[in-house]
C-alpha positions, 0 to 999 in steps of 0.5 A: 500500500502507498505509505500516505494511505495508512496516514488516511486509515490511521484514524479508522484503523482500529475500527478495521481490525479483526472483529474491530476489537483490539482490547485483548491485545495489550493483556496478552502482549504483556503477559508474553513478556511477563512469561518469557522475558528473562529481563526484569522490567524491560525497555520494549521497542513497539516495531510498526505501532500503528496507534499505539494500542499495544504500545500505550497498554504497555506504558500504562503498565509501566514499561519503559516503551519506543513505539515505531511506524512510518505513518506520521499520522498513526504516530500522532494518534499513538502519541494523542493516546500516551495517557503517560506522556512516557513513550518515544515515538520514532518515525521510521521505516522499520525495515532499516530501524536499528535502534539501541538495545532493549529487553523486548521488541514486539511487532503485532496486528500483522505487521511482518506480512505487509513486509513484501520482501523476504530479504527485509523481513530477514533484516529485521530479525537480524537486527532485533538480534543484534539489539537484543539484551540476552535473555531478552524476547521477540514477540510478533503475529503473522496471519495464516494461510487460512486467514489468506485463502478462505477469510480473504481469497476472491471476496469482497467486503465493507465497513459501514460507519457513522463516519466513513465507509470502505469497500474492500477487493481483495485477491490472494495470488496463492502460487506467490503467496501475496494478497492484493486489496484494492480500498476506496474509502468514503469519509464523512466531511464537516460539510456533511459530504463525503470525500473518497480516497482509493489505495491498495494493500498487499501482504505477504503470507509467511508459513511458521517455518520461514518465521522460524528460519528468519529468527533461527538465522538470525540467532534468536531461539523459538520460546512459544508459538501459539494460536489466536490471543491464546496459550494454545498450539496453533490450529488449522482454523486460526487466522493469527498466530504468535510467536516468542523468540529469546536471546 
């Protein structure tokens, strides 16, 4: 997807993530962290933090938190949303982000599969590696190949809200694993008319054994791989899964 079109989405894109409820994921991140970090209290780097939902949580919580992403907008609304006035917000592209060392990276809401470049996501493994403190974790989501070929395949699909409206065409092009979406977006103006805005996103699915093999590369250790926001082994029906990895 063009960059300037998640500053369009940011202030919808809560509002568009599975079952629009992203309430559950602050709770869960931090009770990875608290289970498989061996690091007391952990500075946490939030890689492609979107709004802020998880990283906020996490500084309410009184984590020392960095949250990343390349949308200024997202950014902003992170930041209006740091009820702590504690968190670093960095704006840059995280496939080049090295940052400084740190006890826990995480990187969620599906942010690896729109990472199209197998060779960018290698390199942001390689340096979450190099920034990590030992005995520190890795924690991240990918969607799975469910969630591409059945939830999204050859649909179409909208969202119907007070304040905006978005068609959704969607492709999954299973022999190169890459999914394509063709958005238009009708937002709701002060002059009660509607402005539209078009964009396309495209994914990547990664399978667990190239997440595994990216992170084993990079030298970091495979701690948990669960299913959807569970302590579950993954299952054929999960559209996420997430995985912990330690130094």
């Amino acid at each position: 997807m063009d960059d300037s079109f998640y500053d369009v989405l940011a202030l919808h894109y809560d509002d568009l993530q599975i079952n629009g409820d992203t309430s559950a994921w602050g709770p869960y991140i931090l009770g990875l962290i608290t289970d498989y970090c061996r690091i007391s209290d952990p500075t946490v780097t939030d890689l492609g933090c979107g709004t802020g939902v998880v990283t906020n949580f996490l500084a309410s919580k009184g984590l020392n938190v960095t949250g990343v992403d390349l949308s200024p907008d997202m950014l902003s609304l992170a930041s209006a949303g740091d009820e702590t006035g504690t968190v670093s917000w960095i704006c840059a592209d995280i496939t080049s982000y090295e940052g400084t060392t740190c006890g826990c990276f995480i990187s969620t809401m599906d942010t690896v599969g729109h990472i199209i470049d197998p060779d960018d996501l290698s390199g942001i493994f390689k340096n979450v590696s190099d920034s990590l403190e030992d005995g520190g974790v890795f924690i991240l989501d990918t969607t799975t190949k469910n969630h591409f070929e059945k939830s999204l395949g050859e649909n179409v699909f909208y969202e119907d809200y007070d304040d905006f409206t978005l068609l959704w065409v969607n492709h999954y092009d299973k022999e190169n694993r890459i999914n394509h979406a063709e958005l238009t977006l009708f937002e709701l103006t002060d002059d009660d008319l509607y402005e539209r805005y078009d964009g396309e996103l495209t994914a990547r699915f990664y399978s667990p054994e190239e997440i595994e093999g990216m992170a084993e590369k990079a030298g970091l250790k495979k701690l948990a791989v669960f299913g959807e926001l569970n302590r579950e082994e993954p299952s054929d029906k999960d559209e996420r899964i997430f995985f912990v990895f330690g130094k």
